[in-house]
C-alpha positions in Angstrom: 7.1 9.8 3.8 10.2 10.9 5.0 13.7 9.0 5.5 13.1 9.1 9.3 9.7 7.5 8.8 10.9 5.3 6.5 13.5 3.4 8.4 11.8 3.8 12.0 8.9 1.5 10.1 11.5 -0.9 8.7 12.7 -1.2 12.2 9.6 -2.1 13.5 9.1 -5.0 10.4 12.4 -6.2 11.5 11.3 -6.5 15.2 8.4 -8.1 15.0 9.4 -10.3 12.5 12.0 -11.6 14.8 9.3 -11.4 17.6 7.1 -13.7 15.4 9.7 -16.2 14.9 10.3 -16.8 18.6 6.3 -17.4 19.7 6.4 -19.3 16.6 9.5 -21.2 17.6 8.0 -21.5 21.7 4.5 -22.5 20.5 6.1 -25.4 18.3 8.2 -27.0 20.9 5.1 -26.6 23.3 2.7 -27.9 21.1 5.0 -31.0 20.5 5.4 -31.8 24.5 1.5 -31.3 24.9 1.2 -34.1 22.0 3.2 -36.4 23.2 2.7 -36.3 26.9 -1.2 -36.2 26.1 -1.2 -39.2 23.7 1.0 -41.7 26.2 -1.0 -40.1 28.6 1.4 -38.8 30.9 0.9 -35.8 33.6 0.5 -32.1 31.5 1.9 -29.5 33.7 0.1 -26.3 33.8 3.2 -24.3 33.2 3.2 -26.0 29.7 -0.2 -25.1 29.1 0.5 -21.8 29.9 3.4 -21.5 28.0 1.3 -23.3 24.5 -1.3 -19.6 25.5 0.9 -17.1 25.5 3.2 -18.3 22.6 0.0 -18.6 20.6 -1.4 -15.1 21.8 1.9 -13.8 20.6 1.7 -15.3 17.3 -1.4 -13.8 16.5 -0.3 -10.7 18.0 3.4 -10.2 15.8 0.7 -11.0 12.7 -1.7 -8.1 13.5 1.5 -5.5 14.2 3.0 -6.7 10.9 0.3 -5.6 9.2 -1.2 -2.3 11.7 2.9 -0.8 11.2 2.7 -1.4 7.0 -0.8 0.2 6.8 -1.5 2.3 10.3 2.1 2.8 11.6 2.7 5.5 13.7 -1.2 6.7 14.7 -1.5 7.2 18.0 -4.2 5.0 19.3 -2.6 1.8 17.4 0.9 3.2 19.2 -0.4 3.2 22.1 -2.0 0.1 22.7 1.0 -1.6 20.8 3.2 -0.4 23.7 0.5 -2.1 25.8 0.6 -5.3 24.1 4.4 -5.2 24.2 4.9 -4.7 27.7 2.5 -6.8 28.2 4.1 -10.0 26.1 7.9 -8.5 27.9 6.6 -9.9 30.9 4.7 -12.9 29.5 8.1 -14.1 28.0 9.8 -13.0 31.0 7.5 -16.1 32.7 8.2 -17.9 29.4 11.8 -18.1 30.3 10.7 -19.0 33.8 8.9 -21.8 33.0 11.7 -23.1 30.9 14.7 -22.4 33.2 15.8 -26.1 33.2 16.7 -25.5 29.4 19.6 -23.6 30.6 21.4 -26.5 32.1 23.7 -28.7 30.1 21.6 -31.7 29.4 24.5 -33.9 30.9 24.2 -36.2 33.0 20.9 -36.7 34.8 18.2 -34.1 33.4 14.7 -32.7 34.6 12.5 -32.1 31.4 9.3 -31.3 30.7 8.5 -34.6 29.5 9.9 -36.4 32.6 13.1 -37.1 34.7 16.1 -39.3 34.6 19.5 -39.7 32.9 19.9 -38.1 29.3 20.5 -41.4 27.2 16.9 -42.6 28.6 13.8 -42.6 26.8 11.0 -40.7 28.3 8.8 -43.3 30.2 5.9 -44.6 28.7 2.5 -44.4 29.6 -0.4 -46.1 27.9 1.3 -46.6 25.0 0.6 -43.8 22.1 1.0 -43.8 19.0 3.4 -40.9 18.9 7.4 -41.5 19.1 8.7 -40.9 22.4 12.1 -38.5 22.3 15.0 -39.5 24.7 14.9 -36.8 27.0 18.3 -35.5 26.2 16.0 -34.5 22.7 13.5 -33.0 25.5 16.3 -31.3 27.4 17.7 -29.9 24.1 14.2 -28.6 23.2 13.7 -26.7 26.4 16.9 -25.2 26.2 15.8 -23.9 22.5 12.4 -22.3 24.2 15.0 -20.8 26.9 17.0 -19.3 24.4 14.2 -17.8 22.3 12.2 -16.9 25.3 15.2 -14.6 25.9 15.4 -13.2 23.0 12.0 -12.4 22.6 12.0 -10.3 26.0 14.5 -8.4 24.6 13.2 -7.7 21.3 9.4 -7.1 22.3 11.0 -4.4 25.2 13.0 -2.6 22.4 9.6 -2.3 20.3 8.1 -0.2 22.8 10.5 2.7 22.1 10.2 2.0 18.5 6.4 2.3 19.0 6.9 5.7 20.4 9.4 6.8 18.2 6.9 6.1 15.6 4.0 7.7 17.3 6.7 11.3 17.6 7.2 11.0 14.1 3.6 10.8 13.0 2.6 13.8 15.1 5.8 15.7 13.5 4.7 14.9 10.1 0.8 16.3 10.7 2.2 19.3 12.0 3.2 20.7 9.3 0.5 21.9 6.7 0.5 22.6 2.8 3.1 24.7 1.4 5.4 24.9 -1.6 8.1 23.4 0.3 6.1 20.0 0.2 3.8 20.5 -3.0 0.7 21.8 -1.0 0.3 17.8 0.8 0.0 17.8 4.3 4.1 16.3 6.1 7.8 17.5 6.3 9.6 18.8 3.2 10.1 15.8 0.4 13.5 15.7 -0.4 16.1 13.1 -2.2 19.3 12.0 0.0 21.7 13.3 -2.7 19.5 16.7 -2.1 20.7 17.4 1.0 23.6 19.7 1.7 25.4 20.4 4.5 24.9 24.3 5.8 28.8 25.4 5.5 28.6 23.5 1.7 25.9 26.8 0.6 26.2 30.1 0.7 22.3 31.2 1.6 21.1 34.6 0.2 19.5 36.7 2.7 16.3 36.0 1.5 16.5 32.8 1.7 18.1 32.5 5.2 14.9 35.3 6.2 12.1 34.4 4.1 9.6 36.4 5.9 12.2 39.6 6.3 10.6 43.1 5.2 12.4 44.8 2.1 15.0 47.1 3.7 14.2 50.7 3.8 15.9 53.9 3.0 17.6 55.8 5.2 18.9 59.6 5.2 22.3 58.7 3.2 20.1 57.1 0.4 20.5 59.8 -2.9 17.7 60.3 -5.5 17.2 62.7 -8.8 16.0 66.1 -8.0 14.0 68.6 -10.2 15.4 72.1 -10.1 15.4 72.3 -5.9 18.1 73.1 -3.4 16.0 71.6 -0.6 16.5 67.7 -1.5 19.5 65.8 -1.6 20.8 65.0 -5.4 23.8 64.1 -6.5 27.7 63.7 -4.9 29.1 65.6 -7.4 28.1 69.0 -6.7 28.6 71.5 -3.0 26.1 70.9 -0.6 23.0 72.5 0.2 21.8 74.1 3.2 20.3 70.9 4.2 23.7 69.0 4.2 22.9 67.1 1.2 25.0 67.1 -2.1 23.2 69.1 -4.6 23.1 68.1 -8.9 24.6 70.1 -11.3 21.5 71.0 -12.6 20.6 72.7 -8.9 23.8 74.1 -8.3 23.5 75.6 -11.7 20.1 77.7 -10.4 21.6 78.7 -7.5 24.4 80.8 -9.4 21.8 82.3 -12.0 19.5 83.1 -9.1 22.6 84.9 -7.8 23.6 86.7 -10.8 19.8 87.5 -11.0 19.6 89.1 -7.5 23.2 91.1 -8.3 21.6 92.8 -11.5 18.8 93.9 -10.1 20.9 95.2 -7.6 22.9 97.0 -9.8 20.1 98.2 -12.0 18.5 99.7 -8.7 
């Protein structure tokens, strides 16, 4: 797998690792009201209910990506319903956050909790008398404020893993484009090559060949010189006059021209 692969897929670890620890976090601190206001039997809100669902959902759901990005990472159909999931748990923290809004007050002073209303140094009221300890509600106001916090984060980390997704998603279509070659040992993805492999363009000077690999071999042209066999009619050598064709003529042709001459003057004479 390539470098690009590589770190696109530790991105996504990283994400939904952090993802994982804020449902986690949420679904903790919502569990604990539900306990306590259930056991003293005091009023459950529905937003807290709510809240315990989708932290849960998104528990399960941050295990399940873990796993889909280090075994299926990048295939389309697991992208793509990945970005659903994530858009859809953006906007289920997004009401998260909401539903938790009185976690970014102070806690000074007189507070309004999930667990109940009054000043911060009071208990939170009794009901039938549970079992469970029951927090002051500056402790509840404190624990809202965590699930405030971490909602936050979590919006902003599930919306960043939507891009990841598809960056993910490019990279695996990239990597199938390419088919076997020598460039990647006949397997199917992009060239394989170590970091301290790669050079910078003005670092090597590229032979022609290598800059053209699929470049014709260059062909001769009329200024190109080969042997010649006794003829005045083909281009030989650049020592020697030219022939009548405006090519340089070899010794060895120049030489029959001057006994053909001295041929053609004796018979002359002789005649």
């Amino acid at each position: 797998m390539a470098f690009g692969g590589a770190a696109l897929k530790g991105l996504s670890i990283f994400l939904r690792f952090i993802e994982f620890c804020c449902a986690a976090i949420i679904l903790g601190i919502s569990v604990y009201y539900l306990v306590i206001l259930h056991n003293h039997g005091l009023h459950i809100a529905t937003y807290i209910r709510a809240v315990t669902g989708i932290s849960g959902a998104a528990v399960l759901y941050t295990i399940i990506a873990l796993l889909l990005v280090c075994c299926l990472g990048g295939i389309t159909f697991f992208s793509l319903l990945g970005i659903l999931f994530d858009l859809a748990f953006t906007g289920a923290f997004i009401y998260t956050a909401w539903a938790y809004r009185g976690g970014a007050d102070s806690c000074k002073g007189s507070v309004s909790t999930p667990l109940g209303d009054g000043n911060e140094n009071d208990d939170v009221p009794d009901g039938n008398g549970g079992f469970t300890h029951l927090p002051s509600l500056h402790t509840a106001c404190k624990l809202e404020t965590a699930a405030f916090a971490v909602a936050i984060v979590g919006i902003v980390f599930f919306f960043l893993s939507i891009f990841v997704e598809l960056g993910l998603m490019r990279h695996h279509k990239k990597e199938k484009a390419f088919g076997p070659s020598p460039n990647n040992g006949y397997t199917a993805g992009s060239p394989k090559r170590k970091f301290w492999q790669r050079k910078r363009t003005h670092d090597v000077e590229m032979t022609s060949a290598k800059r053209h690999p699929d470049a014709l071999p260059p062909h001769t042209a009329p200024s190109d010189i080969r042997a010649s066999y006794a003829t005045d009619t083909t281009a030989v050598d650049n020592n020697a006059g030219n022939t009548k064709y405006g090519h340089t003529a070899t010794p060895a042709a120049a030489g029959y021209q001057r006994n053909h001459q001295t041929y053609n003057q004796n018979i002359s004479g002789t005649l």
